[in-house]
N, CA, C and O atoms as CSV, one atom per row, in Angstrom:
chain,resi,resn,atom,element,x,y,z
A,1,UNK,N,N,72.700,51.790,18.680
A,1,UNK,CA,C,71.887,50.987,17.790
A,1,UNK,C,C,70.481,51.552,17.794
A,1,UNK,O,O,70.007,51.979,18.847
A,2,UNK,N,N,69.846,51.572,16.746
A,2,UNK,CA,C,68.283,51.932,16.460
A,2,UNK,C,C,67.343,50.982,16.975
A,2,UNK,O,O,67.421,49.756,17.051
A,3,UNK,N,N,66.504,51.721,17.290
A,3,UNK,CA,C,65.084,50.646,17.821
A,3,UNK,C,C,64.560,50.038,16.117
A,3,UNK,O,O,63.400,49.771,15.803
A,4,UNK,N,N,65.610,49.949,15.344
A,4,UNK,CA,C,65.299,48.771,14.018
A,4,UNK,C,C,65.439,47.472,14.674
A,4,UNK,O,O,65.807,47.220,15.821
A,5,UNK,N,N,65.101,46.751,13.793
A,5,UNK,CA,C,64.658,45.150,13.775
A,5,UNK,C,C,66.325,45.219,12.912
A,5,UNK,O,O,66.324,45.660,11.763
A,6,UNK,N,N,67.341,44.876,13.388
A,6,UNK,CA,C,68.810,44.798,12.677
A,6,UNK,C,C,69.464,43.449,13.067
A,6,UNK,O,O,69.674,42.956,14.175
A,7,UNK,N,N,69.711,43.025,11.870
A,7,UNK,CA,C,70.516,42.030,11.817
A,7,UNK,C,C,71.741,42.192,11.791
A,7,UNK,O,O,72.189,42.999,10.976
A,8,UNK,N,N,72.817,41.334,12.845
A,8,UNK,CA,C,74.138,41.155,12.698
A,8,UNK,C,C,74.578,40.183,11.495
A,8,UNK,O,O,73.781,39.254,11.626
A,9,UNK,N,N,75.485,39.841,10.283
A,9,UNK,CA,C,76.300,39.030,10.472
A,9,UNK,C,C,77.220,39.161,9.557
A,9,UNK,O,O,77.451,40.340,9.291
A,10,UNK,N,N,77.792,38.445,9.015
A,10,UNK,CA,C,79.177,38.744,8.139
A,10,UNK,C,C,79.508,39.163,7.174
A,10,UNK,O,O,80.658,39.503,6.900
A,11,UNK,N,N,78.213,39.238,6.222
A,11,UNK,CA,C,78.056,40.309,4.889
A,11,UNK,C,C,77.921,42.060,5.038
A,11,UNK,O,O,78.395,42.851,4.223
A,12,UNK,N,N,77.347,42.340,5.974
A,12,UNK,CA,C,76.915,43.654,6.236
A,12,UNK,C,C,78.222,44.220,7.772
A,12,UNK,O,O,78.588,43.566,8.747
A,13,UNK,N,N,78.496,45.307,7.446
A,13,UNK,CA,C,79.663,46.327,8.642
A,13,UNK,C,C,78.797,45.604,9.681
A,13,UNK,O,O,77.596,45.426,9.480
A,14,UNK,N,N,79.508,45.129,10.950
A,14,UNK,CA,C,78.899,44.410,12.167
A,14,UNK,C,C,78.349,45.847,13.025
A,14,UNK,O,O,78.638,46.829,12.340
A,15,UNK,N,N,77.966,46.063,13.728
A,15,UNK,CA,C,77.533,47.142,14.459
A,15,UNK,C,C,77.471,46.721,16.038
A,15,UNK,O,O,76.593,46.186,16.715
A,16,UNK,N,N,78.489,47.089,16.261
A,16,UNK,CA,C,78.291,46.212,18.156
A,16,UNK,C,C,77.417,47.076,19.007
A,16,UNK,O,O,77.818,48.221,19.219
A,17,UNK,N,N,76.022,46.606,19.644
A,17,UNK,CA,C,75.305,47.370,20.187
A,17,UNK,C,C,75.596,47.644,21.628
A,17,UNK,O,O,76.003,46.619,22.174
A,18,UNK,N,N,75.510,48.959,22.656
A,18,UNK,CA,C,75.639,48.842,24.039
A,18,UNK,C,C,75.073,48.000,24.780
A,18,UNK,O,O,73.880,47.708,24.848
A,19,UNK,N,N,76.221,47.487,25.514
A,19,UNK,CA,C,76.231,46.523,26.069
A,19,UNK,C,C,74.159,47.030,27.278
A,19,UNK,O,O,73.559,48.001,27.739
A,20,UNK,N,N,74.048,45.752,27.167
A,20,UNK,CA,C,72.424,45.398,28.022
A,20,UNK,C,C,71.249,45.686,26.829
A,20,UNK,O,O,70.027,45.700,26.974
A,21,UNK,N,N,71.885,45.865,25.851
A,21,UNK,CA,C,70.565,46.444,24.458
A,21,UNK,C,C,69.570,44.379,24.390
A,21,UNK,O,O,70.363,43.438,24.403
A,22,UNK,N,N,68.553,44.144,24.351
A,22,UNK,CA,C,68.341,42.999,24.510
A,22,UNK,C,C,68.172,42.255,22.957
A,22,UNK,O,O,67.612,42.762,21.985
A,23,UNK,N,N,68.627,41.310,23.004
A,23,UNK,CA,C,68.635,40.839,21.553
A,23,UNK,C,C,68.536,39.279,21.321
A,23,UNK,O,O,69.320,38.614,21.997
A,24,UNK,N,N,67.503,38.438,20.277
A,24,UNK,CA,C,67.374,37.084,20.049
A,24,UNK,C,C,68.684,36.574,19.379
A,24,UNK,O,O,69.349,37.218,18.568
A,25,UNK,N,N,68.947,35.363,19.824
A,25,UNK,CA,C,69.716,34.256,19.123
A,25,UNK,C,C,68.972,33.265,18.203
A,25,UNK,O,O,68.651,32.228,18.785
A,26,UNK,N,N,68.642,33.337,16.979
A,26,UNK,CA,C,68.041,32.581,16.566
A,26,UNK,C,C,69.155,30.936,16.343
A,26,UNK,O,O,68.893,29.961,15.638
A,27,UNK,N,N,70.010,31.098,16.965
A,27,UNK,CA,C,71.255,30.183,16.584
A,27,UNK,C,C,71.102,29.062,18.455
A,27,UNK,O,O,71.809,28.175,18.935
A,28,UNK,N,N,70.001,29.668,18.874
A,28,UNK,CA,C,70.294,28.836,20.219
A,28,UNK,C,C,68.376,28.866,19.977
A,28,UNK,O,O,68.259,29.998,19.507
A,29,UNK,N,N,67.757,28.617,20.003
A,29,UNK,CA,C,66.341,28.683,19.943
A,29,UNK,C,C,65.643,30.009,19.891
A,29,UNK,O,O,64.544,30.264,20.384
A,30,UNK,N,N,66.335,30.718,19.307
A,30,UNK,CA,C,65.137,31.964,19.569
A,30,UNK,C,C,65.519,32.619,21.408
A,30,UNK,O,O,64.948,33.556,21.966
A,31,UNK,N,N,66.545,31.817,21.927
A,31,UNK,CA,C,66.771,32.584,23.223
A,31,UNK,C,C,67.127,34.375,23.334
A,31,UNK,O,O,67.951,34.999,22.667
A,32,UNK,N,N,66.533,34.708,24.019
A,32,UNK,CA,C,66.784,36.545,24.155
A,32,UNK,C,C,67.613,36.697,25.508
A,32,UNK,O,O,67.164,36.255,26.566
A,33,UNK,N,N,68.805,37.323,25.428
A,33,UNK,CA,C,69.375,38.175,26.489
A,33,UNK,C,C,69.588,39.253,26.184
A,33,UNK,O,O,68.996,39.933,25.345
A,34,UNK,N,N,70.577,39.555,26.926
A,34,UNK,CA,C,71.094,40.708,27.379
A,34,UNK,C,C,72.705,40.936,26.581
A,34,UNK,O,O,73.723,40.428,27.053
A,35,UNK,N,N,72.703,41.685,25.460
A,35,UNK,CA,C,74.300,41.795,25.049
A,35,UNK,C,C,74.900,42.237,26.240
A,35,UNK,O,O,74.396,43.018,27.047
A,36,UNK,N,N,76.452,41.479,26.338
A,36,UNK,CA,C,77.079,42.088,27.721
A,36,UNK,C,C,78.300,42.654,26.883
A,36,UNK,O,O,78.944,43.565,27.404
A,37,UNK,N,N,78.777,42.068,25.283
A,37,UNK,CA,C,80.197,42.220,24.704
A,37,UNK,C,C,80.532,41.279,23.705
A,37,UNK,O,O,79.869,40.400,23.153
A,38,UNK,N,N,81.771,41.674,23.584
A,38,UNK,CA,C,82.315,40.764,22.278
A,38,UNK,C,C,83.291,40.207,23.313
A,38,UNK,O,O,83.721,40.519,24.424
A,39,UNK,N,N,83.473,38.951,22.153
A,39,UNK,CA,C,84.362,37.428,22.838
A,39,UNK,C,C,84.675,36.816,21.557
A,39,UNK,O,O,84.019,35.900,21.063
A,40,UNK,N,N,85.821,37.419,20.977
A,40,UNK,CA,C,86.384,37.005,20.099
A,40,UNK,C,C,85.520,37.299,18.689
A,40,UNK,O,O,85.395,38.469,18.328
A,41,UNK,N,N,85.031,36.405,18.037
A,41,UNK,CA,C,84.031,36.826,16.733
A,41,UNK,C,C,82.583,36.399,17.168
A,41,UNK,O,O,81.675,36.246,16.352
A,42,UNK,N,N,82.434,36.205,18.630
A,42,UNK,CA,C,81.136,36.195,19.272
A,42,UNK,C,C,80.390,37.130,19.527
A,42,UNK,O,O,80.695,38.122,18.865
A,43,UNK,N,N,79.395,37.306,20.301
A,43,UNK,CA,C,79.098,37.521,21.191
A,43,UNK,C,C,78.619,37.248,22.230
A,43,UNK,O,O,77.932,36.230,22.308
A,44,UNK,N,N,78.841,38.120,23.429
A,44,UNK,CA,C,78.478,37.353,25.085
A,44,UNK,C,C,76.715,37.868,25.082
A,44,UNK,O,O,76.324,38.954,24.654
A,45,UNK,N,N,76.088,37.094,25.502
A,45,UNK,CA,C,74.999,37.277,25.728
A,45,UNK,C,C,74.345,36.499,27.417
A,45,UNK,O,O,74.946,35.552,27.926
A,46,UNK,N,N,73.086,37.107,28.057
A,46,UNK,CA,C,73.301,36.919,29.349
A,46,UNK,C,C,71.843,36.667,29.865
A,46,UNK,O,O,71.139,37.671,29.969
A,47,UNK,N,N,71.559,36.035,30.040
A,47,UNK,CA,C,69.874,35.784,30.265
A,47,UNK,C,C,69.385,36.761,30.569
A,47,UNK,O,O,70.269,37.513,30.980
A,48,UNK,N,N,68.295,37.280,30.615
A,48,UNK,CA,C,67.533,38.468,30.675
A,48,UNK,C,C,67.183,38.515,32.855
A,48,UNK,O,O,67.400,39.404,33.679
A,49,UNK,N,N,66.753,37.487,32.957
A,49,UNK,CA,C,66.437,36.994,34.246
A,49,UNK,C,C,67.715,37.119,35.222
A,49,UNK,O,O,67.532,37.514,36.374
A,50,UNK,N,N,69.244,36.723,34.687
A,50,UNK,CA,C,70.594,36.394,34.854
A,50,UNK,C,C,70.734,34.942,34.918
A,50,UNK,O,O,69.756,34.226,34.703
A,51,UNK,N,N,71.770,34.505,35.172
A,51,UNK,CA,C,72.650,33.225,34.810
A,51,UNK,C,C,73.501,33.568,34.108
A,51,UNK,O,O,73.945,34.711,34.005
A,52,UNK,N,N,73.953,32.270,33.332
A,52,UNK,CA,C,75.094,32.485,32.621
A,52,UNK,C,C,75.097,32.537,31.179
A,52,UNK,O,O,74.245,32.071,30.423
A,53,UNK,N,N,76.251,33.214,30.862
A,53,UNK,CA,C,76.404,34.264,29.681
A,53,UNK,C,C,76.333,32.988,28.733
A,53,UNK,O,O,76.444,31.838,29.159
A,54,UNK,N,N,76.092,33.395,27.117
A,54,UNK,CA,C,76.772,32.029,26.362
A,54,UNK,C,C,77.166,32.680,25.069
A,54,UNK,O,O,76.670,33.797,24.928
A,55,UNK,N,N,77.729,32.376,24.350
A,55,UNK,CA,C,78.423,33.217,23.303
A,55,UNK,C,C,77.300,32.801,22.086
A,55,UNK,O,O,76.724,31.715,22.140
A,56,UNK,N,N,77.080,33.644,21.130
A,56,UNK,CA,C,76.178,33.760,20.336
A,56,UNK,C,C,76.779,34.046,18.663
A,56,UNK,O,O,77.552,35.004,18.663
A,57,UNK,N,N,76.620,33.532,17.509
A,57,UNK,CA,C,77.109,33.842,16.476
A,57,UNK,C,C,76.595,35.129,15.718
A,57,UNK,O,O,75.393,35.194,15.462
A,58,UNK,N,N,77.257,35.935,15.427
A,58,UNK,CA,C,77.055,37.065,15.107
A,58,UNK,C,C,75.675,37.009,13.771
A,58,UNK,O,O,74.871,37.937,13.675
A,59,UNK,N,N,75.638,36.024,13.037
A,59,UNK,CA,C,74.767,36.281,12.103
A,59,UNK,C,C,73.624,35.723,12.388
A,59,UNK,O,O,72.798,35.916,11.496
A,60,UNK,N,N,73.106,34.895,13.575
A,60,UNK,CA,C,71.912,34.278,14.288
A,60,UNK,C,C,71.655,35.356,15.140
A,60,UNK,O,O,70.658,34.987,15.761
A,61,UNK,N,N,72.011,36.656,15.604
A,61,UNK,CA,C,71.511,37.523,16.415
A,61,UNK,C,C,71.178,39.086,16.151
A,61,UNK,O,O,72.017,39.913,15.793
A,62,UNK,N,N,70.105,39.289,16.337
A,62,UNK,CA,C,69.325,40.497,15.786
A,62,UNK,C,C,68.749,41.067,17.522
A,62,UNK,O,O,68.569,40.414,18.550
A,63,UNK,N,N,68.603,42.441,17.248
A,63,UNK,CA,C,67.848,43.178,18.148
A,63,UNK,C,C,66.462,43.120,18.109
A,63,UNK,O,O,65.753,43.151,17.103
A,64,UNK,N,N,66.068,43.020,19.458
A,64,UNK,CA,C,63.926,42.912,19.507
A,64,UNK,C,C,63.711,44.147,18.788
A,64,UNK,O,O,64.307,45.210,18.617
A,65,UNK,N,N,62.928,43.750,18.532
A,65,UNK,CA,C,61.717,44.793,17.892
A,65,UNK,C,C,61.135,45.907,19.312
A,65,UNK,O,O,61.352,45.626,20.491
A,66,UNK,N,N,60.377,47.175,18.847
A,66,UNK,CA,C,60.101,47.343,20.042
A,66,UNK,C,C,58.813,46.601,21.105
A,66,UNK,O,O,58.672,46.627,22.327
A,67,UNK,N,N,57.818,45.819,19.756
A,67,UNK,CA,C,56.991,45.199,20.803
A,67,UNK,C,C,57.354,43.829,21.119
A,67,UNK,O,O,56.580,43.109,21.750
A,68,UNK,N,N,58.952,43.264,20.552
A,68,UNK,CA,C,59.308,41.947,21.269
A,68,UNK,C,C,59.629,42.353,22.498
A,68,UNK,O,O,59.005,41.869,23.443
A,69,UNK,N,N,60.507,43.173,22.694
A,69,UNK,CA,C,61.367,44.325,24.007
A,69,UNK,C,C,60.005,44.510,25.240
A,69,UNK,O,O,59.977,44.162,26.421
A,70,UNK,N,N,59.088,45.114,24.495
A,70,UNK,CA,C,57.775,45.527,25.505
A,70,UNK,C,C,57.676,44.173,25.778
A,70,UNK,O,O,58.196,44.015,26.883
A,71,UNK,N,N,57.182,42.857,25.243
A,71,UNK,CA,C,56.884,41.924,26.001
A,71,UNK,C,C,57.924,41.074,27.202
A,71,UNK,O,O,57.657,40.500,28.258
A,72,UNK,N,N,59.193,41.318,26.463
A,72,UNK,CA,C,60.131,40.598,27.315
A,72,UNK,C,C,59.879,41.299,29.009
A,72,UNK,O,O,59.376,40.750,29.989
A,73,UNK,N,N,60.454,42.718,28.861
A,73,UNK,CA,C,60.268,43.910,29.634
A,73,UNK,C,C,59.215,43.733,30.752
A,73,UNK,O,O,59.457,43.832,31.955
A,74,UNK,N,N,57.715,43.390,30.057
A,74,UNK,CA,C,57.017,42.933,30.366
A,74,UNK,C,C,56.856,41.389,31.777
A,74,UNK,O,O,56.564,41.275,32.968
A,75,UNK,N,N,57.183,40.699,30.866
A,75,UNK,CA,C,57.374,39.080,31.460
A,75,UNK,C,C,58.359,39.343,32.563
A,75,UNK,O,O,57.863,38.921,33.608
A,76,UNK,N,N,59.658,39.910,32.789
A,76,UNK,CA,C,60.403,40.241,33.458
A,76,UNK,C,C,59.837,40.878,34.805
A,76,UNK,O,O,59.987,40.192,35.816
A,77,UNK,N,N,59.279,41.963,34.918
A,77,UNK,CA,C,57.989,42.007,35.847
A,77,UNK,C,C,57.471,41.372,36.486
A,77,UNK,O,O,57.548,41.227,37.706
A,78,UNK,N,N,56.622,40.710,35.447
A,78,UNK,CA,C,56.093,39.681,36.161
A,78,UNK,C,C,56.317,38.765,36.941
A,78,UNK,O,O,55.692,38.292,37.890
A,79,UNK,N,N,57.482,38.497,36.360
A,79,UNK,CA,C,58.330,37.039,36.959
A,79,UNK,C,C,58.967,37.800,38.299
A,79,UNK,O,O,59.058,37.091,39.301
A,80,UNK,N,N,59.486,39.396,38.422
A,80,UNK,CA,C,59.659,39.787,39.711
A,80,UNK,C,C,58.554,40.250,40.399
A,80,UNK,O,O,58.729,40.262,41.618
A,81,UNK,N,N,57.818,40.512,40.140
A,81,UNK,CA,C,56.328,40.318,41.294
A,81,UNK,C,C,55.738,39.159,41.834
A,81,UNK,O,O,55.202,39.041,42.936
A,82,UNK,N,N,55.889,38.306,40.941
A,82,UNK,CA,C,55.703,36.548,41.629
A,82,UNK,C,C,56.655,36.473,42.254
A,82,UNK,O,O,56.345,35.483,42.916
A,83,UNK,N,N,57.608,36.736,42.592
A,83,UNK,CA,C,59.113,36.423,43.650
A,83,UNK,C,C,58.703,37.597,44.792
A,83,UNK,O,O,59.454,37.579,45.768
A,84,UNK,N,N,57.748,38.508,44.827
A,84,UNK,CA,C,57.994,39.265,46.300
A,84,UNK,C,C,59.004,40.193,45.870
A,84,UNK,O,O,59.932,40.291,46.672
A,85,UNK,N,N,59.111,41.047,44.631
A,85,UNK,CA,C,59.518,42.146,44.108
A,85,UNK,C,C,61.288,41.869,44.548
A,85,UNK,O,O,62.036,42.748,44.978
A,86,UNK,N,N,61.656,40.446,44.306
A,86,UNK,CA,C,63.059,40.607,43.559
A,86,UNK,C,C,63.277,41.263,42.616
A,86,UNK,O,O,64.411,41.297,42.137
């Protein structure tokens, strides 16, 4: 998949991205994980932080941008330097 701003959903050829590419659900709040796979006409998606996966509708989920990615990327950091470099 391209560092485009690409939308999944049922009008356009689906394009399944490698698995860990990070991508919003606008179908769950705007939540961002981690693609892990497909699950039927889903997809698995996986908190960025970890927890648990939740399936995502293919046409509510698009890939970050590269400066959504830099910030997530970002925050992720952070959040492991406040833990004592978990």
């Amino acid at each position: 998949m391209s560092e485009e701003n690409v939308a999944v959903n049922r009008h356009e050829p689906s394009q399944v991205p490698p698995p860990g590419t990070l991508m919003r659900d606008s179908g769950h709040s705007n939540r961002v994980g981690e693609f892990r796979g497909v699950v039927g006409p889903h997809g698995a998606l996986r908190p960025v932080g970890g927890g648990v996966e939740w399936e995502a509708e293919p046409e509510w989920v698009r890939a970050l941008t590269p400066a959504e990615r830099l910030s997530v990327e970002n925050a992720l950091r952070n959040l492991r330097s406040s833990r004592g470099g978990l």
